[in-house]
C-alpha positions in Angstrom: 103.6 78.8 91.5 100.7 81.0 92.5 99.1 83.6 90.2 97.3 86.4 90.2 94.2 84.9 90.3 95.2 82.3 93.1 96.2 84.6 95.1 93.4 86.8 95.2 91.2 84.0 95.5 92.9 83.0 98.6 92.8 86.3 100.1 88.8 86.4 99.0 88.3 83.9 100.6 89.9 84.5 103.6 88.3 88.0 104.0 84.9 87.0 102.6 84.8 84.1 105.7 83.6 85.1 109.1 84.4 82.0 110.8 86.5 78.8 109.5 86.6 75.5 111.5 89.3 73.1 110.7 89.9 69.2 112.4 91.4 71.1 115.3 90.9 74.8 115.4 87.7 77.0 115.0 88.6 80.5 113.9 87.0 83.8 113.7 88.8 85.5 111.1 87.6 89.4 112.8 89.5 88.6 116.0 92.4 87.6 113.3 96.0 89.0 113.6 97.2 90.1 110.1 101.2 90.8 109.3 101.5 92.8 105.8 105.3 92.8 104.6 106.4 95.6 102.5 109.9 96.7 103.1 110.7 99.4 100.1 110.1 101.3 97.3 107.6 104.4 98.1 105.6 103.7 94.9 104.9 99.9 95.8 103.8 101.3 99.4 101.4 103.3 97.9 100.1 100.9 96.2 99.7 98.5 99.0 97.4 101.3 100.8 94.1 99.6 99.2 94.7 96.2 100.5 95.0 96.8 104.3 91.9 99.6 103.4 89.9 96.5 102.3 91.2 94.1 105.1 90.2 96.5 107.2 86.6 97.3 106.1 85.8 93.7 105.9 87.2 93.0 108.9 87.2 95.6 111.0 87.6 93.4 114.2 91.0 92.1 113.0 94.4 94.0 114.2 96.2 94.7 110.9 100.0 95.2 111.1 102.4 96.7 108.4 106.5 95.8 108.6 108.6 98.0 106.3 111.8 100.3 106.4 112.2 103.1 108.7 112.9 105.9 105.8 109.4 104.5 104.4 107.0 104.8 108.0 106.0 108.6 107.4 104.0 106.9 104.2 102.1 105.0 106.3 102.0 106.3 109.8 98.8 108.4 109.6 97.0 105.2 107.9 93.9 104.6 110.3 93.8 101.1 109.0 97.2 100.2 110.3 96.8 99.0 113.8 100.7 99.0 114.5 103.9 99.7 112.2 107.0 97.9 112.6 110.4 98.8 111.4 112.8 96.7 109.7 115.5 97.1 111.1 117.8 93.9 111.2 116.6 91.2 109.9 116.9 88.7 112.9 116.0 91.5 115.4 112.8 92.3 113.7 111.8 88.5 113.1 112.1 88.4 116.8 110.0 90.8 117.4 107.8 90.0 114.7 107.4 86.4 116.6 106.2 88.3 120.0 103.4 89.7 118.6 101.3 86.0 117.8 100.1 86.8 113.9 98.2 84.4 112.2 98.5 85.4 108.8 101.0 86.8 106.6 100.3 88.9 103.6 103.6 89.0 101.8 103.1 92.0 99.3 107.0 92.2 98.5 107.6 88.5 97.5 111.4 88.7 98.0 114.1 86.5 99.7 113.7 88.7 103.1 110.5 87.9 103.2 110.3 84.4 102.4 113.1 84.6 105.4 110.6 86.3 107.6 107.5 83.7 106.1 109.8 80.8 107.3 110.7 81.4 110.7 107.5 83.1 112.0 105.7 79.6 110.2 102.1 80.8 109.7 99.9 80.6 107.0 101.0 83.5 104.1 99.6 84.6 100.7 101.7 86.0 98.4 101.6 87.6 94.8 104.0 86.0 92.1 105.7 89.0 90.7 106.4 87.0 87.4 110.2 88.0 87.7 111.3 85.8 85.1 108.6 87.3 82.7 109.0 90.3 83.3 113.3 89.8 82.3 112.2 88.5 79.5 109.9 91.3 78.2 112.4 94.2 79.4 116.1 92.2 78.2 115.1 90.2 75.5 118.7 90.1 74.5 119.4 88.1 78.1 121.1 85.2 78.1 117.7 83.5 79.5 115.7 84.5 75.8 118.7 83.7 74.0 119.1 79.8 76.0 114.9 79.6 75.1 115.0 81.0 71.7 117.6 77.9 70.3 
């Protein structure tokens, strides 16, 4: 399971190289194609604003895209460092036209079952950020079945 730390890594990576070659590919990560996945919750969009800001600035080649609900677009419309927002609509519909649009990475800043859905049948390279879910139910419920099951 990826961390924190991984995944920042991975992404500092990513950003911090200009050009990758692999066995079959040579890449030049400022011409790059990035998806960002955020669907909901206006305070967790927010928060995502620094990361396509940095994407951006490091990269300012690369076409950065932002997918998220229609009642949460007005956040994140006027953002100069969004190249193009989609709208989640259905989720099949908007895979489809997620696969039009030839990404070649995900950032996957929601980390939920829609967007390991979305991850999977678009089949590029992702990073996401382990939201430590099961920590975190410990720490707010301790009196959850899950503490209680650990705790004997």
């Amino acid at each position: 399971m990826a961390t924190k730390e991984t995944f920042n890594l991975a992404l500092s990576e990513l950003i911090n190289s200009t050009s990758f070659v692999s066995n079959r590919y040579a890449y030049n990560f400022n011409a790059m194609k990035f998806l960002i996945i955020r669907f909901s919750s206006i305070g967790d969009i927010v928060l995502t604003t620094p990361v396509i800001r940095c994407l951006k600035k490091q990269l300012p080649d690369a076409e950065v895209h932002y997918v998220t609900k229609g009642e949460f677009t007005t956040i994140l419309e006027s953002n100069p460092y969004i190249d193009k927002l989609h709208v989640l609509s259905d989720l099949k519909t908007t895979i489809r036209e997620l696969k039009q649009e030839g990404f070649d990475y995900i950032i996957d800043l929601h980390h939920n079952l829609r967007t390991l859905r979305v991850k999977k049948d678009l089949e590029l390279p992702s990073y996401a950020f382990n939201k430590l879910n099961i920590e975190k139910l410990i720490f707010v419920k301790p009196t959850s079945g899950l503490v209680k099951k650990t705790l004997s």
